[in-house]
C-alpha positions in Angstrom: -46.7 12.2 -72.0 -47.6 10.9 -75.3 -46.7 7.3 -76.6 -43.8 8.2 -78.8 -41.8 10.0 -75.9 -42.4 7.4 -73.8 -41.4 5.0 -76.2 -38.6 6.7 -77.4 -37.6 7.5 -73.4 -37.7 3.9 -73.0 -35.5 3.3 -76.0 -33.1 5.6 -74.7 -32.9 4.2 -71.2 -32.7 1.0 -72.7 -29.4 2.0 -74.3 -28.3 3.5 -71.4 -28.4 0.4 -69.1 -26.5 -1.7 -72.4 -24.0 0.5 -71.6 -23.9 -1.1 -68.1 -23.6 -4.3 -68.7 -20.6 -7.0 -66.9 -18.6 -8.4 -69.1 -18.1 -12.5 -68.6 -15.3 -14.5 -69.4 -14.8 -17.1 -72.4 -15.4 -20.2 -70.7 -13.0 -21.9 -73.3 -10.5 -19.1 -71.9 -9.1 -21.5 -68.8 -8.6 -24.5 -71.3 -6.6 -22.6 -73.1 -4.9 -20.7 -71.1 -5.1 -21.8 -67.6 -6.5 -20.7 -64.4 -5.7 -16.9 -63.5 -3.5 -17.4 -60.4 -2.9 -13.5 -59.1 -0.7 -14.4 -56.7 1.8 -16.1 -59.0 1.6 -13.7 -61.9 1.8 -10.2 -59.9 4.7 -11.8 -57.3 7.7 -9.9 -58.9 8.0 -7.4 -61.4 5.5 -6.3 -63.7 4.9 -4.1 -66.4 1.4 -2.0 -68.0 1.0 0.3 -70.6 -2.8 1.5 -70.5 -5.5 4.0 -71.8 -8.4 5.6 -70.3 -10.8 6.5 -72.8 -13.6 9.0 -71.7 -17.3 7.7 -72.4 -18.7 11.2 -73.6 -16.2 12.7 -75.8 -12.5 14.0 -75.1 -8.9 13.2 -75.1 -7.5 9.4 -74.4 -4.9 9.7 -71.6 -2.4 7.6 -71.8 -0.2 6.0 -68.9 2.0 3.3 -67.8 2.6 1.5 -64.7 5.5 -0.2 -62.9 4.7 -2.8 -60.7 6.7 -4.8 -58.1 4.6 -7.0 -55.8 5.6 -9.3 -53.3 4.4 -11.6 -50.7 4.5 -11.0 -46.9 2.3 -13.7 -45.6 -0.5 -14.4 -46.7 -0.5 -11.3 -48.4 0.4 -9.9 -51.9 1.4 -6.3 -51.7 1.5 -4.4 -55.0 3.3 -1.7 -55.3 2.0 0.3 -58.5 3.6 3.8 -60.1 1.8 5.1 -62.9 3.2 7.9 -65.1 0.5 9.6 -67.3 2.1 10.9 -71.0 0.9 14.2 -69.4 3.2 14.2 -66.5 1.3 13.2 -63.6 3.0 10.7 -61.9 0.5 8.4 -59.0 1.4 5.5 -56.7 -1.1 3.1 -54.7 -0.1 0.2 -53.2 -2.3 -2.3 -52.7 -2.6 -5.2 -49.7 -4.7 -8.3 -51.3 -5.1 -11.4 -49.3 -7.1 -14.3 -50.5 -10.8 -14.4 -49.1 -10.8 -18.3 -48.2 -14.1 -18.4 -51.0 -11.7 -18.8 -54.0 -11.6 -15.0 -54.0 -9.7 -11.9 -52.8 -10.2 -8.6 -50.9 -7.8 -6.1 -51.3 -7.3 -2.3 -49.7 -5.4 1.0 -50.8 -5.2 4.2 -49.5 -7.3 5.6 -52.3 -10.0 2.7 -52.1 -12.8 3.2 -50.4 -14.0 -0.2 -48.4 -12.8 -3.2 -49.3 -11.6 -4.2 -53.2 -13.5 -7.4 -53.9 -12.0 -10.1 -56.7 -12.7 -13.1 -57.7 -11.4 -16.0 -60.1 -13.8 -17.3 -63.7 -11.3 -19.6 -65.2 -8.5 -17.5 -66.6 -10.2 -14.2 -65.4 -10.1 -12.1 -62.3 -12.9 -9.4 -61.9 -11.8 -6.6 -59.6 -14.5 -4.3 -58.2 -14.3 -1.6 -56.5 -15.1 2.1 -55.1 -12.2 4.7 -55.5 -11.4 8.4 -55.4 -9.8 9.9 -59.0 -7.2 12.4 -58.2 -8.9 15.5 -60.4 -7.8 18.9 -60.1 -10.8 20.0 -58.1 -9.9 17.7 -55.6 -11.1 14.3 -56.5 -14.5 12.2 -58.3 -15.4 9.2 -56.7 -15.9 6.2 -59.3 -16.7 2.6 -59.5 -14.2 0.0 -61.0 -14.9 -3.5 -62.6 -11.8 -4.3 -63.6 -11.3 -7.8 -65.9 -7.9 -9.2 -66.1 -7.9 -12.2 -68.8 -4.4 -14.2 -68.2 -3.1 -15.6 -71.5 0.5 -16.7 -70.6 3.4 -16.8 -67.7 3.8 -13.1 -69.3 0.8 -11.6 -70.7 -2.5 -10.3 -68.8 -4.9 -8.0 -70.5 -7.5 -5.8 -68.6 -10.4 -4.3 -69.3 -12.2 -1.9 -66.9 -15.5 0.2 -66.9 -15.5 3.4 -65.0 -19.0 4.1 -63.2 -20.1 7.1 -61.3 -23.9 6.6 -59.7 -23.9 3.3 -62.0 -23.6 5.4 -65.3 -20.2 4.6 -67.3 -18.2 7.4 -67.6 -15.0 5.5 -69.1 -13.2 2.7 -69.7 -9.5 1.8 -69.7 -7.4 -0.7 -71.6 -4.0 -2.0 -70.2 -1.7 -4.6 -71.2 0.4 -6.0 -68.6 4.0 -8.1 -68.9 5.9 -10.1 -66.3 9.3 -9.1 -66.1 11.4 -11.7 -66.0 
């Protein structure tokens, strides 16, 4: 292989894995807004209005999701419906209980493993391995989910979609406390 395709091959897998990179939170974000306290914000009723937006090309789908969570124990149980502007309709329900690190594990039916969270100030990252209901069944994707808390009422989340460590998407929500 000559110089140039190697070179450029480099350049391109240099782009690629720029594409992969976590996100981090604002450090000055807890000052101002507080520490991100999951159990407090998602006990109750919540509100999201998202988007997923495909990586490669395609059409945005839009969705929202109602949200009641509530505490039995030591656990918070979230129950989540999301209605896609296409007509789908999905429910998981998730069971997170705090790790005894400062963090969280979580499980749903259509997680694989356990979820894994943990707190940066006024952050939460969310990771974890899922199954996408698709027609042909289902696509198995990684999640790293953000949630930056900027009031009692506002949370806004930012995810990247991976499959085999390549993003294939990303999805924008917006959540609000009900009160």
């Amino acid at each position: 292989m000559s110089r140039y395709r190697l070179a450029a091959c480099l350049l391109m897998l240099g782009a690629l894995l720029s594409g992969c990179a976590t996100q981090r939170p604002d450090p000055a974000g807890q000052q101002a807004y507080g520490a991100f306290q999951l159990e407090s914000y998602f006990t109750g009723q919540v509100k999201a209005w998202g988007l997923f937006e495909p990586r490669f090309g395609g059409s945005i789908r839009q969705f929202t999701v109602d949200i009641l969570g509530r505490r039995d124990g030591a656990t918070l149980v979230l129950e989540e419906d999301f209605k896609f502007s296409d007509g789908e309709i999905q429910r998981r329900v998730w069971r997170i209980q705090p790790d005894g690190a400062g963090g969280y594990g979580g499980q749903a039916d259509d997680v694989y493993g356990t979820a894994r969270g943990r707190v940066a100030g006024n952050a939460l990252q969310w990771a974890y391995d899922l199954c996408l209901k698709t027609d042909d069944g289902g696509l198995d994707v990684t999640f790293d989910d953000w949630l930056y808390r900027f009031d009692d009422e506002v949370v806004l989340n930012r995810a990247v979609v991976r499959k085999w460590g390549l993003p294939v998407g990303s999805i924008t929500l917006a959540f609000r406390k009900i009160r």
